[in-house]
N, C-alpha and C positions, 0 to 999 in steps of 0.2 A: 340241229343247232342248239337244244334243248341241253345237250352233253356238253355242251362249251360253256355253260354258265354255273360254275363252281366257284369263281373267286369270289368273296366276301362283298356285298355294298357296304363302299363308303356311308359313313355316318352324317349326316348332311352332304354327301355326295363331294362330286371334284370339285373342284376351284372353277368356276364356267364365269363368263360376262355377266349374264343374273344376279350374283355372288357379291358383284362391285357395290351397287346401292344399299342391300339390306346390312354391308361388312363395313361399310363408311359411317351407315347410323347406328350400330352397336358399339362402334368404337368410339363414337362421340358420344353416346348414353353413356359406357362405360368409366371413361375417363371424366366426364362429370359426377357418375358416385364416386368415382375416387377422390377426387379434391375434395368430396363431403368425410371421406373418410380420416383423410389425411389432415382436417381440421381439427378431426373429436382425438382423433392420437394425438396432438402435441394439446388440448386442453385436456389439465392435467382431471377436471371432474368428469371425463367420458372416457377417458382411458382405460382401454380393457383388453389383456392381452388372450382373454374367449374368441375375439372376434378374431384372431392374426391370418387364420386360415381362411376369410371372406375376405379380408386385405388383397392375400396372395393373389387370390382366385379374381377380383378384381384388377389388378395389377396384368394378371395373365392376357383377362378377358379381352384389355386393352392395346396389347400388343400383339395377339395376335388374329383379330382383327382388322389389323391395320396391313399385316402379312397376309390374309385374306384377300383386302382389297389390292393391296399390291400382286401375288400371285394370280388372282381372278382374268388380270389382263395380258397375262404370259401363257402362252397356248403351248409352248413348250416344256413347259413342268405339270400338264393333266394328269398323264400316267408314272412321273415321277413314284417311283418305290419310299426316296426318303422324305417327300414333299407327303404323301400318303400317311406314311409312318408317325410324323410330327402331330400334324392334324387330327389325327385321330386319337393320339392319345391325350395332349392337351382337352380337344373336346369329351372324349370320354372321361378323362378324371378330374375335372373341375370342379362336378358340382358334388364331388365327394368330402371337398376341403370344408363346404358351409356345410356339410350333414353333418360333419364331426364337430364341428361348431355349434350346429343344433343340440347334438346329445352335450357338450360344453355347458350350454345356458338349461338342460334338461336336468344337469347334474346338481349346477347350484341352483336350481327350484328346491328340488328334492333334500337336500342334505339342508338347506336353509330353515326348513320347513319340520325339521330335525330339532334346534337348538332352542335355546331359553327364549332367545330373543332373535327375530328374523333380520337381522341387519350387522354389518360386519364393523367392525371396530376404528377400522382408515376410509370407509367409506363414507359417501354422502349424502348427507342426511336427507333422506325425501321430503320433499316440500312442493304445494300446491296440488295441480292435478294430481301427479302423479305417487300422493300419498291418499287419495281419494279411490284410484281407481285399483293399483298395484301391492297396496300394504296387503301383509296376511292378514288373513280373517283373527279378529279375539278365539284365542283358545289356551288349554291349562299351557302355563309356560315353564315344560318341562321339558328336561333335556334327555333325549334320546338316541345315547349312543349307539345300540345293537341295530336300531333301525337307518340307521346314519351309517352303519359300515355294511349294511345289505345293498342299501343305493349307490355306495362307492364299488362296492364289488359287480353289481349289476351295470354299471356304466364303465369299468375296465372291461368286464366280456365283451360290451357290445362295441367298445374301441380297438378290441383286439381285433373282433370282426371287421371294422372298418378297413383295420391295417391288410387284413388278408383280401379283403374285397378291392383294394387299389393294388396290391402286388398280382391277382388274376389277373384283373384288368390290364394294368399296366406290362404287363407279358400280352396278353391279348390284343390290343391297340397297337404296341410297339413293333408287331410282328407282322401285320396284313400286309406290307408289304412282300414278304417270303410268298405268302400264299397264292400271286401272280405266278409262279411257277415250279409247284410242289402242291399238291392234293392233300397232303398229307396234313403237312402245314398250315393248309386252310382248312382243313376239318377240324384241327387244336385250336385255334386263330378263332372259328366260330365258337366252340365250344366255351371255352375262356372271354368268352366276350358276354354270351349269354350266362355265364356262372358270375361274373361280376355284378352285370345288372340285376338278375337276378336276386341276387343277395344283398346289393346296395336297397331296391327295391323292400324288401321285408325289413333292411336295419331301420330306413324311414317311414316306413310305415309302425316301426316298433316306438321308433320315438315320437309319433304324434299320436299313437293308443296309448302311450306310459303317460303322456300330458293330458290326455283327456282325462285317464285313470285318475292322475293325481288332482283335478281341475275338481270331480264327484264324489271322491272315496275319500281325500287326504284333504278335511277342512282348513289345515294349517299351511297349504301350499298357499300361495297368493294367484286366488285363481284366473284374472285377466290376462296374470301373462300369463298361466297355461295353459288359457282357451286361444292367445295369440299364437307361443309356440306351437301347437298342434297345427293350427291354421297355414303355417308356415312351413312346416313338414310335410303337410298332404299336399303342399302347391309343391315342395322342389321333389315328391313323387314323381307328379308327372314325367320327370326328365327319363327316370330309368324305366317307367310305365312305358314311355316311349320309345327307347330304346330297344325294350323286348320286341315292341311290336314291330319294328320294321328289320332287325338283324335277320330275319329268317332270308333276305331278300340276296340274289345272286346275281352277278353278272359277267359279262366276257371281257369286259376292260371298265378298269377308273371312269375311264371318259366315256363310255357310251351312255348314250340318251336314251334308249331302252326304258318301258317301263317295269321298274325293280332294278332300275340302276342307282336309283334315289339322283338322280339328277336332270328328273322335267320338274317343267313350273312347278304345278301341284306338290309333290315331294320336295321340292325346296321348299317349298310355304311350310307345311307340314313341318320342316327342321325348325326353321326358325318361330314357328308360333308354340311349339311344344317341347323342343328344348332350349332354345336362347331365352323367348320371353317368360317362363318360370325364374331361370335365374335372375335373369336381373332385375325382374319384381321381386324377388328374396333378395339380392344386395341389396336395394332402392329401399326396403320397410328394415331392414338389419343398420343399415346408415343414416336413418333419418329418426330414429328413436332410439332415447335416449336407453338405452340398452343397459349401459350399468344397474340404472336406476329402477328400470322396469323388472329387471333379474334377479335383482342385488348381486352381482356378479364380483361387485369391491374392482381392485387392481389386475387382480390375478386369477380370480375365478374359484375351483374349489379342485385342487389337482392332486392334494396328499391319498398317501394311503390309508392311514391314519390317524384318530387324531392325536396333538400334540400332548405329550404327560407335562404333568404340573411342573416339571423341572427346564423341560422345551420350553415351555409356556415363559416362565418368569426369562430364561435367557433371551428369549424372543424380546418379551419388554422390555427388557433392560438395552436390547441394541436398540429398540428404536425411539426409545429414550433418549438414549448416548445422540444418536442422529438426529435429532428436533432442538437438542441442547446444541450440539453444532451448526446446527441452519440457523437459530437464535442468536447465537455468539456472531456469526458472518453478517447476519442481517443488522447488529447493534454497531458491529466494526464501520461496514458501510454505510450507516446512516451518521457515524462518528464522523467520519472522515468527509463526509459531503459538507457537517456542521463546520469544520475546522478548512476544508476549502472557500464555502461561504464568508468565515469573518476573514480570510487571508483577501479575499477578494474587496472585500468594504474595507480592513486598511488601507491595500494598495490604492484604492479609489481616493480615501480619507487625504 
């Protein structure tokens, strides 16, 4: 019997009745960060397009979830191939969207932390706590380009890695289903599965050792957020710590209840308390603080390759010059026009 258990265990296992309760309240946790998210994007002083990929990854959480609980009660899609396929790859690449997010908010620590002055020019201005707990520390304010283009180039390598650790992956999750009847297929299918984790695992763990680094060695980083980021990275570890530790596990169908089918009680607990409740303790502290401000993150985050020459520089000012002069003109039109609505309306009354 031993020889018949070569197919890959599902990753949280099949879709079973169990499945109904724990996918009903992650979808309603889920879709509650979202509305918190979907608040700080349309206010334009939390707006940060760092965060886009914790949006998606929320967005996903949400829906498919709710496909969970619906599936969970359909006993005829357990051994489904593309019900398998879906599932597994959703859940294995999720929480890669907020690690590249993390290295995002790790990038403009570091490079902020670089400049004359730690705060960006469209940004908003810290005030109360959170210039008490988040300012950089007093130090010479100088500007240091060579070291500003080491942290950009160190945070492209580790995002290129990202990008090769979702395309493993993503070949690897996409595929378990082949592996029902091809050996072969399941042995690439394992392999690719443990190379992703694997690797996602060391990139997050790199970026909560570079925020602890920069928290004791780099006095001019602002160190609470990068004793928070670090905090935050060693928690969404967990997911691919966990991962490793249960892929080794095999079985003879999706649906058997086998132990090392990851589908008894125990191993479902095990999925959901070791990788659902990490992440959505990481979206829940990534949407509930104010994230621009603790990062200085600005609009847009810190995404060039380098920086701008004094020629960039002045066009740059000048467009958005041009565009504050044109929001001013619109804003004086429309308050023109409300004045001369106003006396039209006390004639007409007159």
């Amino acid at each position: 019997m031993a020889s018949d258990l070569w197919i890959p265990s599902l990753v949280g296992g099949a879709l079973l009745p169990l499945d109904f309760g724990p996918s009903i309240l992650f979808a309603t946790l889920h879709a509650s960060t979202l509305l918190v998210l979907i608040y700080r994007f349309c206010d334009k002083r939390f707006r940060t397009a760092v965060l886009q990929g914790t949006v998606g990854f929320t967005v996903e959480r949400s829906i498919i979830f709710c496909l969970r609980a619906v599936e969970s009660q359909t006993e005829a899609d357990r051994d489904s191939k593309s019900v398998a396929d879906y599932m597994q790859l959703t859940i294995g690449m999720g929480y890669l969207a907020m690690g590249q997010d993390l290295l995002n908010l790790l990038r403009c620590l570091l490079v902020n932390s670089t400049t004359e002055q730690d705060a960006s020019s469209d940004d908003v201005p810290l005030t109360g706590l959170s210039t008490t707990l988040f300012q950089a520390p007093e130090a010479t304010p100088r500007d240091r380009p060579r070291e500003r283009k080491a942290y950009r180039r160190l945070a492209d390598v580790l995002g290129i890695l990202f990008i090769a650790c979702m395309v493993t992956g993503g070949v690897g999750n996409a595929t378990i289903g082949a592996a029902v009847e091809d050996k072969g297929k399941a042995k690439l299918t394992s392999r690719l599965r443990y190379a992703s984790s694997a690797l996602a695992l060391a990139l997050i763990f790199s970026v909560g050792w570079i925020a602890l680094w920069a928290r004791f060695k780099r006095p001019r980083v602002r160190q609470n957020a990068a004793s928070i980021l670090a905090a935050l990275a060693f928690l969404l570890a967990i997911v691919p710590a966990y991962r490793l530790a249960v892929m080794y596990n095999k079985t003879a169908s999706f649906s058997s209840t086998a132990p090392g089918s990851l589908n008894t009680p125990m191993e479902k607990a095990g999925f959901y308390v070791f990788h659902i409740v990490p992440e959505w303790i990481l979206v829940t502290a990534l949407s509930s603080m104010r994230t621009r401000e603790v990062f200085n993150t600005g609009p847009n985050g810190d995404f060039r390759w380098r920086d701008e020459t004094p020629e960039e520089k002045a066009s740059r000012e000048k467009r958005e010059q041009e565009k504050r002069e044109k929001k001013e003109e619109k804003q004086r039109q429309k308050e023109l026009k409300q004045k001369k609505g106003a006396a039209w309306t006390w004639k007409s009354l007159v």
